[in-house]
C-alpha positions, 0 to 999 in steps of 0.5 A, a space after each residue: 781725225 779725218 784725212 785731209 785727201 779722205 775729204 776733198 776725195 769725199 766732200 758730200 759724204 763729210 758735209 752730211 756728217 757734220 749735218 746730222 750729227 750736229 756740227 753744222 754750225 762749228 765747222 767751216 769746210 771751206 776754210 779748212 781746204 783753203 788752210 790746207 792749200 795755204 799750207 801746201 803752198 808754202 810748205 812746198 816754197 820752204 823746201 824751194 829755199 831749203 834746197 838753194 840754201 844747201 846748194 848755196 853751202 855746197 859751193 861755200 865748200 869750195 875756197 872763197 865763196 862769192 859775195 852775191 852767196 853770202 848775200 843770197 844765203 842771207 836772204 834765204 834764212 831771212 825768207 825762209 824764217 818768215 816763211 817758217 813762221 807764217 807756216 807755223 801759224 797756218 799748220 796750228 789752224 789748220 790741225 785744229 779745224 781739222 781736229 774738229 770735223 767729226 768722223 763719217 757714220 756708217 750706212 746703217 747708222 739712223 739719221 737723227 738730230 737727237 736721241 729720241 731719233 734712236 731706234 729699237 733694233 731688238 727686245 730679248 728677254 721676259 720682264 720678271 714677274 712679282 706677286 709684290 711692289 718690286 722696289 729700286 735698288 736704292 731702297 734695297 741697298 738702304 734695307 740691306 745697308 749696301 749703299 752708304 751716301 750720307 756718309 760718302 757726302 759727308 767725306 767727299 760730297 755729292 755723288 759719291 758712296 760707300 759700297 758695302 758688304 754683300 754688294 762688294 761680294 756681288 761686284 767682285 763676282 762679276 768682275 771674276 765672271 767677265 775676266 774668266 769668260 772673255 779669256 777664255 778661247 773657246 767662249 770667244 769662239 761660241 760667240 764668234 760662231 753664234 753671231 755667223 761672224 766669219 773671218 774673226 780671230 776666236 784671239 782672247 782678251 788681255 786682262 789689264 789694270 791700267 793708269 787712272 791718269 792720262 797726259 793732256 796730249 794723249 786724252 786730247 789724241 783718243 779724242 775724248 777729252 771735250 767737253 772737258 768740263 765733264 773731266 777731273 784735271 790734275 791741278 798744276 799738271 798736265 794729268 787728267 783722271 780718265 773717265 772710262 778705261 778706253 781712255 788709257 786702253 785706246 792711247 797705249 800704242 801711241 806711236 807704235 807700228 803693230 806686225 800685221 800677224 799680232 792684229 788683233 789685239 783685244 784688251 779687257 781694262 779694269 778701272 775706277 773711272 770718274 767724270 764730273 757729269 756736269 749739267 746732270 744735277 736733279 738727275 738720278 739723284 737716287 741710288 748709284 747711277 751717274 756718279 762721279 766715281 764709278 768701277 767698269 770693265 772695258 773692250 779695247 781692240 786694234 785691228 786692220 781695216 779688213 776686220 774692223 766692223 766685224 770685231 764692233 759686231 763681235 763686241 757687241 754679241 759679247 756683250 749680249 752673251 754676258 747679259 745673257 748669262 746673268 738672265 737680264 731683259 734688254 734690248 739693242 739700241 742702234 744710236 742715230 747720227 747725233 747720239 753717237 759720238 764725234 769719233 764714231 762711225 757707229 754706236 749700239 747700246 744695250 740697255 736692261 730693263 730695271 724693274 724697280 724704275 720701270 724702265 729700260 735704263 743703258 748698260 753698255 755701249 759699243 763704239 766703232 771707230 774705224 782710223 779716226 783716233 788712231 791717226 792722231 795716236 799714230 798707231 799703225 800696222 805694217 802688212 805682210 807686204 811691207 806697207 804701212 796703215 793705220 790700225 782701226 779701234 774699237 771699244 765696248 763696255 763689258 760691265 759698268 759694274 754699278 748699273 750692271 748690279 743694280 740690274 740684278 738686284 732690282 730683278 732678282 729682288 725677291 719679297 723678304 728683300 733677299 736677292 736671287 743670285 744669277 746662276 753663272 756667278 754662284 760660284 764666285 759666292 761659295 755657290 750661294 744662291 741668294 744675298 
């Protein structure tokens, strides 16, 4: 969330981002500055009869005290628990019209009420050529009996499959490619060196298998827990299936003052994530894209406020690098105000050409995050001059790995249905270079 000073000291530059990225009719900025002057007032009365009623049981001390202090500490408790209850009641309004004001974008962020308002930043890359009718990876993943959803409907219900052999193969190749390059110092350095990002630690990822679960309180501190209908809870817990590995990467730390020398931290997550994708039925209906359970590999980093923009600059160039790699056609999406999320000071997505859809379809995004989640995880760093301030949060897709394999099955598919391998994973398949 946004400090309380950070909004009265920069009202007109918070009013435009409730405007533009919708909140309009949600938040009332007047009311929250007038809870937070309601609350100053009478945190600052309760210290008043907080410090006469120490005073008062510092003469108490002394023999027989007087009969006016006995009255007088009496009155006190009794003001200062009406006090204490009216303040109570004011700081849980107050914290959750807080909660609700979104984040402020970032200069270059396009203003738009909607994602149609999105613009095309860069198309890399040729769409592939075919002397047949190129088909989706559904039908493909049916030929080569890679995809099982009768079945999986059967088990569990809609939008749910079993991935089967030479897929599974695919996929664990491409988590191998990823876990091996973003470890690896010296690729880290190319990127950073490629994308002219001076000042940036070449520092590499810290691979990690993180819970699939999240208590209510950390979910709803990362500020991702709404809409909640999106999400799968725990029934009877306060526990939450996270829905992307950020989720439980990003509230790690929760409480923790990092030394400025550690910074930064980047982690590289893998996890079965789900989500409900509510209000999407009749929607991709075929094949393996929105589904309620899906696997992905994810960027989360801690830095200082110095670094922050850069490393959302550096996850970025990484996630070109990897598609790259695997020779995809994409292009770079700067999401406008609307598309890029409450908590974003910014957002790019990559999106790669399927030619078996006939279109660009979103494979990663990028979120730039500034201190907005880690003031309410309280996640701090302290400086080499011994100060204290909140570290500033990034997180990046690496792979979605469903959608990255449909996008290499759909433009490696080749006449006789046998799929090309990309060069960089060959040698995490025994060096085959077709499935």
């Amino acid at each position: 969330m946004l400090d309380i000073n950070f909004i009265r000291a920069h009202r007109e530059r918070v009013e435009d981002a409730i405007r533009n990225k919708g909140y309009a009719d949600e938040i009332d900025l007047d009311h929250i500055l007038q809870l937070d002057d309601e609350r100053r007032n009478l945190s600052g009365k309760a210290d008043e009869l907080r410090r006469e009623r120490n005073q008062i049981a510092g003469q108490m001390k002394n023999g027989k005290p007087e009969p006016a202090l006995i009255e007088r500490g009496k009155a006190i408790k009794q003001e200062l628990a009406k006090l204490e209850g009216m303040l109570a009641e004011i700081e849980t309004s107050y914290i959750k019209e807080l909660k609700a004001v979104p984040n402020v974008y970032e200069d270059d962020v396009p203003v738009g009420l909607s994602e149609d308002e999105n613009q095309v930043d860069e198309v890399v890359g040729e769409k592939p050529v075919f002397d047949f009718t190129p088909k989706n990876h559904y039908e493909i993943g049916l030929q080569r009996d890679w995809i099982d959803k009768e079945r999986a409907a059967k088990v569990t219900g809609a939008r749910f499959a079993y991935i089967k052999g030479d897929m599974v193969k695919l996929q664990m190749a491409v988590i191998n490619f990823v876990m091996n390059s973003l470890t690896n110092e010296a690729i880290v350095a190319e990127i950073i060196k490629k994308h002219h990002l001076t000042g940036l630690s070449t520092k590499p990822f810290v691979t990690v298998l993180p819970p699939l679960m999240l208590r209510t309180e950390m979910y709803d501190a990362m500020d991702r827990l709404e809409p909640r209908e999106d999400r799968y809870k725990i029934e009877g817990e306060e526990l939450w299936l996270q829905g992307s590995a950020e989720h439980v990467l990003g509230s790690m730390h929760s409480g923790e003052i990092f030394d400025e020398a550690e910074l930064p931290i980047r982690y590289l997550g893998y996890a079965t994530s789900f989500r409900q994708e509510a209000g999407t039925y009749g929607k991709d209906m075929e094949g393996i894209i929105r589904m309620h359970q899906f696997d992905k590999l994810e960027m989360e980093s801690f830095t200082t406020k110095e670094t922050s923009r850069q490393e959302h600059e550096l996850f970025v160039a990484i996630q070109r690098w990897l598609v790259e790699q695997l020779g995809l056609p994409y292009r770079v999406i700067k999401k406008c105000t609307y598309d890029i999320g409450k908590p974003d000071a910014r957002g790019i997505d990559i999106e790669v050409w399927l030619p078996g859809q006939g279109k660009y379809r979103e494979t990663h995004t990028a979120d730039y995050m500034t201190d907005y989640q880690s003031r309410r995880l309280n996640t701090r760093v302290r400086r080499a001059d011994g100060t204290l301030e909140l570290v500033h949060t990034n997180d990046a897709t690496a792979f979605a790995l469903g959608r990255i394999m449909i996008a290499i099955i759909e433009n490696y598919q080749q006449a006789d249905g046998s799929i090309r391998i990309p060069e960089a994973l060959r040698k995490y398949l025994d060096g085959k270079e077709s499935l």
